[in-house]
C-alpha positions in Angstrom: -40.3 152.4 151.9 -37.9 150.5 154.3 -37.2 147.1 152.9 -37.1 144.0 154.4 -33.1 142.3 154.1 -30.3 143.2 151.8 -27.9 145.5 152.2 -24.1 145.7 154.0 -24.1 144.1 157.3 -21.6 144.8 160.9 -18.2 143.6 160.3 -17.6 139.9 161.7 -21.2 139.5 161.7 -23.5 136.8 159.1 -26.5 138.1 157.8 -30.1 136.6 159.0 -30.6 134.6 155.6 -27.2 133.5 155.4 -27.5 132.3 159.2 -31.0 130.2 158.6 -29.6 128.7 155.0 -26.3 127.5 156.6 -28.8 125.7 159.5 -31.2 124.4 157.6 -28.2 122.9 154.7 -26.7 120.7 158.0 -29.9 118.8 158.8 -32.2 116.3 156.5 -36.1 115.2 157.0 -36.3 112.1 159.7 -36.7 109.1 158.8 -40.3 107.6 159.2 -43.5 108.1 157.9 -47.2 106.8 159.6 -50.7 106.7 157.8 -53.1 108.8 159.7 -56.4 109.5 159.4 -58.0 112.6 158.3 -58.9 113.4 161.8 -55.6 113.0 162.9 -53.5 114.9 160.6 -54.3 118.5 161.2 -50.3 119.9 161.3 -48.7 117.2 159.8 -46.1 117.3 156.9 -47.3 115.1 153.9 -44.8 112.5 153.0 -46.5 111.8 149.5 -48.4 114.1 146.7 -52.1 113.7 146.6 -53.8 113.4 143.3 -57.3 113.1 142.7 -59.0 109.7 142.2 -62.3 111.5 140.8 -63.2 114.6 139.2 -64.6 117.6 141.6 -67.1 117.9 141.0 -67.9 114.9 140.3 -71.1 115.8 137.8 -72.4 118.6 136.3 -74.5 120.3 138.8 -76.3 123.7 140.1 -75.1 126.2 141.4 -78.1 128.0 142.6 -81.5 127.3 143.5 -83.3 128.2 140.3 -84.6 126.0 137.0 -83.2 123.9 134.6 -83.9 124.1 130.7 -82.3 123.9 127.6 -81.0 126.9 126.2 -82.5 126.4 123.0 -86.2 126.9 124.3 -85.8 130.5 125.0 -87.6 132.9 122.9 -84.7 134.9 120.8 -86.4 138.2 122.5 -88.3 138.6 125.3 -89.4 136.4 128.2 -89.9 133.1 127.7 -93.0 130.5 129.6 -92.2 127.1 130.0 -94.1 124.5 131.9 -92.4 123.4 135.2 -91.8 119.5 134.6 -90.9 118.3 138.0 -88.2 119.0 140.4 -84.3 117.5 141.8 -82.9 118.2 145.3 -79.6 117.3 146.1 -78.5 113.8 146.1 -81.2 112.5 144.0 -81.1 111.2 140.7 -81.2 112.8 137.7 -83.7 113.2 135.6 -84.2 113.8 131.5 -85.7 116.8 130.9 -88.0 117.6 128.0 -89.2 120.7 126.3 -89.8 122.8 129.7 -88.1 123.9 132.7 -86.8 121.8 135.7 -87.3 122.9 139.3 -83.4 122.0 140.5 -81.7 123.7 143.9 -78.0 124.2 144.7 -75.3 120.8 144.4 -78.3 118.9 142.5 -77.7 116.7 139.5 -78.9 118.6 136.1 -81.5 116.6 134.2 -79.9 115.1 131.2 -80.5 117.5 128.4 -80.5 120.9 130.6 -77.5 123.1 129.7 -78.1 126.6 132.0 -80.0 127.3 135.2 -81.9 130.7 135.8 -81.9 131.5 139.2 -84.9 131.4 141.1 -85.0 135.3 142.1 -85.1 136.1 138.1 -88.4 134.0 137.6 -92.1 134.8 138.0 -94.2 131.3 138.5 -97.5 131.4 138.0 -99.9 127.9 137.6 -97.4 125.1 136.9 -95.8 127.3 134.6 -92.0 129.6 135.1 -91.7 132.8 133.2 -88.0 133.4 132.3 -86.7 136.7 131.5 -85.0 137.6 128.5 -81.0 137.9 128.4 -80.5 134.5 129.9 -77.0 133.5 129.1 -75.9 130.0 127.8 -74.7 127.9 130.3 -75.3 130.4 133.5 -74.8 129.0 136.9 -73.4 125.1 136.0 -70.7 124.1 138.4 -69.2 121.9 135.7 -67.5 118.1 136.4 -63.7 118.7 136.9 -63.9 122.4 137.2 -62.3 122.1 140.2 -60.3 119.5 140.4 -59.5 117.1 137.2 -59.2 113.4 138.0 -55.6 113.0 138.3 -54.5 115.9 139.1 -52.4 116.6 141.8 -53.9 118.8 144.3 -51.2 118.9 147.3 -47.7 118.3 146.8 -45.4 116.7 149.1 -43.9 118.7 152.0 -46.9 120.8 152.6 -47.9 120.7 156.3 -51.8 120.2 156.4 -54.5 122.5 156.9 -58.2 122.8 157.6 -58.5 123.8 154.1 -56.5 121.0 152.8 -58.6 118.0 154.9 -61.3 119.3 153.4 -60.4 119.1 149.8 -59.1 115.5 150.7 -62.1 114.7 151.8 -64.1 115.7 149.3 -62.6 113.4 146.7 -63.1 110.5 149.3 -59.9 109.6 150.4 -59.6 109.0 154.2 -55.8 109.0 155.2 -52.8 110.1 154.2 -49.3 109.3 154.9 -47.5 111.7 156.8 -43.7 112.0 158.2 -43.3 111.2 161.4 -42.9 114.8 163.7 -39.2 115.9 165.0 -38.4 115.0 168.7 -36.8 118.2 170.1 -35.3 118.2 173.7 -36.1 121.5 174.9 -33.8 122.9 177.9 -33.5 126.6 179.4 -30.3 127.3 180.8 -29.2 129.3 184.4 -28.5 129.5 188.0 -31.4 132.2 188.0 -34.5 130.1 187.0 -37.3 128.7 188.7 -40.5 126.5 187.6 -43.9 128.6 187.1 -45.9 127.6 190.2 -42.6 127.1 192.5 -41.7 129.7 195.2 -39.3 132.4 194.0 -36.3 132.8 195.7 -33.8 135.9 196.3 -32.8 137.2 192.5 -34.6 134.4 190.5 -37.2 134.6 188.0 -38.9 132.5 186.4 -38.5 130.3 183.6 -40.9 131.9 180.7 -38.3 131.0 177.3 -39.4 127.0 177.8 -42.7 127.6 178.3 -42.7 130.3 174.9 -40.4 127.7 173.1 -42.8 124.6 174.0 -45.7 126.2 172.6 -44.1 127.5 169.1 -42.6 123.9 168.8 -45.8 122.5 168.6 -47.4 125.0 166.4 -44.0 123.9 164.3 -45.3 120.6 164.4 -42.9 119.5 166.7 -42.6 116.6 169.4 -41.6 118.2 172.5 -39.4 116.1 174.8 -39.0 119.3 177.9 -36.1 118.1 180.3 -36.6 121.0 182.4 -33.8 123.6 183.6 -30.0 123.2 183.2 -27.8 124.6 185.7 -24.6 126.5 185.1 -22.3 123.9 185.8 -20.3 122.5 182.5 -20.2 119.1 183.4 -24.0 118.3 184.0 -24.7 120.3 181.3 -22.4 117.9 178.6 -24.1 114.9 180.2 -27.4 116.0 180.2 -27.0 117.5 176.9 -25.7 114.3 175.1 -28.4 112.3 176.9 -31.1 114.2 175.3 -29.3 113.7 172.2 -29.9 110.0 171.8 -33.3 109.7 171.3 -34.0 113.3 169.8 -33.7 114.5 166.4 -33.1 118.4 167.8 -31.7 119.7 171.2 -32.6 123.1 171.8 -31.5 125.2 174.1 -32.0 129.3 175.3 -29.4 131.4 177.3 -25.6 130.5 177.8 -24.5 130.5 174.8 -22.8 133.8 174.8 -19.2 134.3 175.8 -19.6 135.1 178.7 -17.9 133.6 182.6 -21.1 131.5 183.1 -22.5 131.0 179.5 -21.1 126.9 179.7 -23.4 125.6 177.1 -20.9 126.4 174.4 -18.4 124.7 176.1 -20.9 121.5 176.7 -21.3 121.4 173.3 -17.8 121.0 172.2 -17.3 118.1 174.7 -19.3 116.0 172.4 -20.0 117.6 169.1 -19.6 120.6 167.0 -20.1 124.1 167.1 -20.5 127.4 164.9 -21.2 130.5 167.3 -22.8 132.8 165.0 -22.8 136.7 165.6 -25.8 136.9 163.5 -26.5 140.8 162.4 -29.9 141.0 163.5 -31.9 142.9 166.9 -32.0 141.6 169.2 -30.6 138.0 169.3 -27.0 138.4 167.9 -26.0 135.2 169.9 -27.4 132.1 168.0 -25.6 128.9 168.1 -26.0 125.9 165.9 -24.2 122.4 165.7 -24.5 119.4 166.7 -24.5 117.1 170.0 -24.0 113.4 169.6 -24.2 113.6 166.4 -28.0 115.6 166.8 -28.2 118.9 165.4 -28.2 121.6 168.1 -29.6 125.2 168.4 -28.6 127.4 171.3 -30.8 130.5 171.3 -30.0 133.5 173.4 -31.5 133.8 177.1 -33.7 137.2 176.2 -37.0 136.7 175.4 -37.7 138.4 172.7 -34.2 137.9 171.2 -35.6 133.8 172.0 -38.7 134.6 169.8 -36.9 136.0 166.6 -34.2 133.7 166.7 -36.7 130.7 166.8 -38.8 132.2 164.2 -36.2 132.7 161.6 -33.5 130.2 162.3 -34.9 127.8 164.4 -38.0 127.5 162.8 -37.0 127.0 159.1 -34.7 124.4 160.5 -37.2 122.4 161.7 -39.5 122.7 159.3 -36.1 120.7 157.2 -36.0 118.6 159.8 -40.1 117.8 159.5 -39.9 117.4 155.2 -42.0 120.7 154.9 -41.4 123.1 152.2 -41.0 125.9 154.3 -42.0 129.2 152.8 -40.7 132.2 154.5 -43.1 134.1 156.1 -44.9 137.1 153.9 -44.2 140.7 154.7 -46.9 143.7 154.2 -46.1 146.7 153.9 -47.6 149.0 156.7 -47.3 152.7 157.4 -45.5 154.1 160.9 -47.1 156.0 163.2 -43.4 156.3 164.8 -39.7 157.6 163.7 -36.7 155.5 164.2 -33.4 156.2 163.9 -30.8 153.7 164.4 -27.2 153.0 163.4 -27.1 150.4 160.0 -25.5 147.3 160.1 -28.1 144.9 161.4 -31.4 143.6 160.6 -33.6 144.5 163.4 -37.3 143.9 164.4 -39.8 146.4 166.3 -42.3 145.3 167.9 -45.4 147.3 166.3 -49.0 146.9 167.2 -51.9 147.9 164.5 -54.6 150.8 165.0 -57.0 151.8 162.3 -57.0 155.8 161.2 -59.0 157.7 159.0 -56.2 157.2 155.9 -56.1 152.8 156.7 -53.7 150.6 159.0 -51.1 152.3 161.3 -48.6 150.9 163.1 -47.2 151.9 166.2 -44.2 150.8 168.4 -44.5 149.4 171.8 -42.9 151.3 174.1 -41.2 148.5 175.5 -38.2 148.1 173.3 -36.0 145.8 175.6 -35.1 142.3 174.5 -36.0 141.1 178.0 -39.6 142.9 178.1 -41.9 139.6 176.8 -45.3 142.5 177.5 -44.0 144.1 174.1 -44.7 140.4 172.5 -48.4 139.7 174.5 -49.0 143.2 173.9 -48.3 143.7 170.2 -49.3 142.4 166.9 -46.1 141.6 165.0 -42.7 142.6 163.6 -42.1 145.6 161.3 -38.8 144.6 159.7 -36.0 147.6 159.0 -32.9 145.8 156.4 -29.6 146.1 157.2 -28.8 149.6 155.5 -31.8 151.3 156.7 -30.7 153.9 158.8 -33.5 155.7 159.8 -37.5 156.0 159.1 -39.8 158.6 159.4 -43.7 158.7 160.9 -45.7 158.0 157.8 -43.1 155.8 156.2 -44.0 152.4 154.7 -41.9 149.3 155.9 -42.4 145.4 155.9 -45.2 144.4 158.6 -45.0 140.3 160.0 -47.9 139.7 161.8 -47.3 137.0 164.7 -49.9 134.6 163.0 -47.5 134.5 160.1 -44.7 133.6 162.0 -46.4 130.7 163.7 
């Protein structure tokens, strides 16, 4: 099986985990934090732990529809007849129960005295009175107070960015709001001569600007404040201005294209005119050209100007870094193993990503490559389902092999 990082790397390069650590160590969480309410905090990063006020659930109740009684009333062998002595519903009040069995349905109240519910589809009823089979086991079907959640317990920590899931379990121990830290500003720019707006007329050898639009979107799902200032030309002296102008009321600038070495790649250049910069040649494919310092004192991120070299480098430098930047407690993205429908062979020294999409055989999940394999072809992206991962030292893999799989949804 191939495996996901490790191993030597090209000489002069910096691996892909040593590249995201050395971002994320330069930048700390913003300062701010807002109360919002439930509705409002889908995506947000909590700024505070959340324990529980109350117990969930908050009383002993049913788990099916079925019948209350007390244990003890069962006949030691066989079935067992017990008069039906009235009947709860959900959200009523409980009631005491005597010798006999309780009609009770799912979330209700057990009657005070009641210590096991047999469902209804195990029970014969026949006038006023519910047969019970034998076998019934003490305490069946009870949903118990605090089996859940204890009061006091802490049930999200701080730094976890909020999900459906976690609204709900907020809500059900009745709190409303939470405080949250206030979202990153990022200044997004592409960079070139050769781009134009979507929706403009193209002219003789442009294209069109598609890295701000891909870049806008995966901010947000970061939970990022996007601030887009459009399209930088190649010219160094508008590009230091209008860099360090972004830089005053943003807590990221980030950038794609220019920031190679190359006679009209200016941004690293703009950079250095008023901050700091560390040019990585980070060993991964594609995206070896990823730079990150600061403007103004802002952190900066210049990705490459390749789309899908754009998309990797957001999604495992850029992305960890904001998450820092947000308070989150990022946690790397899972890999699963998948098995190839493809060979590869490839020389070793960086860690490189193929874009794979899944297909279903008789022996499980298969993955196979896109046959787009250029950094420049954004179809492979639309028209795949994620990233299988080869490490550093893998030099080769075979059809049927099993390597690390990261789906898209993962990444984002």
């Amino acid at each position: 099986m191939a495996r996901l990082g490790g191993g030597r790397i090209d000489s002069g390069l910096v691996t892909l985990d040593e590249a995201a650590a050395d971002a994320v160590s330069r930048v700390h969480p913003v300062a701010g934090t807002m109360k919002l309410s439930l509705a409002e905090a889908d995506g947000h990063v909590l700024a505070e732990a959340q324990v529980a006020p109350l117990d969930l659930p908050p009383f002993v109740n049913s788990a099916v529809d079925g019948y209350a009684i007390r244990f003890a009333d069962l006949a030691a062998d066989g079935a067992t007849s017990l008069p039906v002595l009235g009947r709860t519903m959900a959200g009523e009040a409980p009631a005491v129960l005597g010798q006999g069995a309780w009609r009770i349905f799912t979330g209700a109240q057990i009657p005070e005295g009641a210590d096991t519910i047999v469902m209804q589809e195990d029970v014969v009823v026949e006038d006023g009175k519910v047969v019970l089979p034998a076998g019934v086991k003490r305490g069946a079907n009870l949903r118990l107070a605090g089996e859940d959640v204890g009061r006091g317990d802490e049930v999200l920590p701080a730094g976890r960015r909020l999900r459906p899931q976690d609204l709900g379990l907020l809500a059900s121990l009745g709190l409303a709001e939470v405080t949250v830290h206030r979202r990153p500003r990022v200044a997004l720019f592409s960079t070139g001569d050769e781009l134009t707006e979507p929706g403009a007329a193209l002219g003789p050898a442009a294209i069109y600007d598609a890295n701000r639009v891909m870049l806008r979107a995966m901010l947000a799902r970061a939970g990022a404040e996007v601030v887009d200032l459009g399209i930088l030309r190649d010219e160094a002296a508008g590009l230091e201005r209008r860099l360090c102008e972004a830089a005053v009321d943003c807590d990221l600038v980030l950038t794609s294209g220019g920031v190679s070495v190359g006679e009209a790649d200016h941004v690293r250049d703009a950079v250095l005119a008023c901050g700091a910069l560390d040019l990585w040649r980070v060993a991964i494919k594609p995206g070896k050209p990823i730079a990150v310092g600061s403007v103004a004192g802002t952190p900066f991120v210049g990705l490459p100007g390749n789309p899908v070299a754009v998309f990797v480098g957001f999604a495992f430098v850029a992305r960890p870094l904001l998450a820092r930047l947000a308070g989150e407690t990022y946690v790397p993205p899972a890999a699963l193993p998948v098995r190839l429908g493809f060979a590869h062979a490839r020389k070793p020294g960086r860690r490189e990503f193929l874009r794979v999409s899944l297909e279903r055989d008789a022996d499980g999940i298969l993955a196979r490559r896109h046959p787009g394999e250029g950094a420049g072809s954004l179809a492979s992206l639309a028209q795949s389902d994620g990233l299988v991962v080869l490490a550093e030292d893998v030099a080769q893999v075979a059809e049927g092999d099993s390597a690390p799989f990261l789906p898209y949804a993962e990444l984002f």
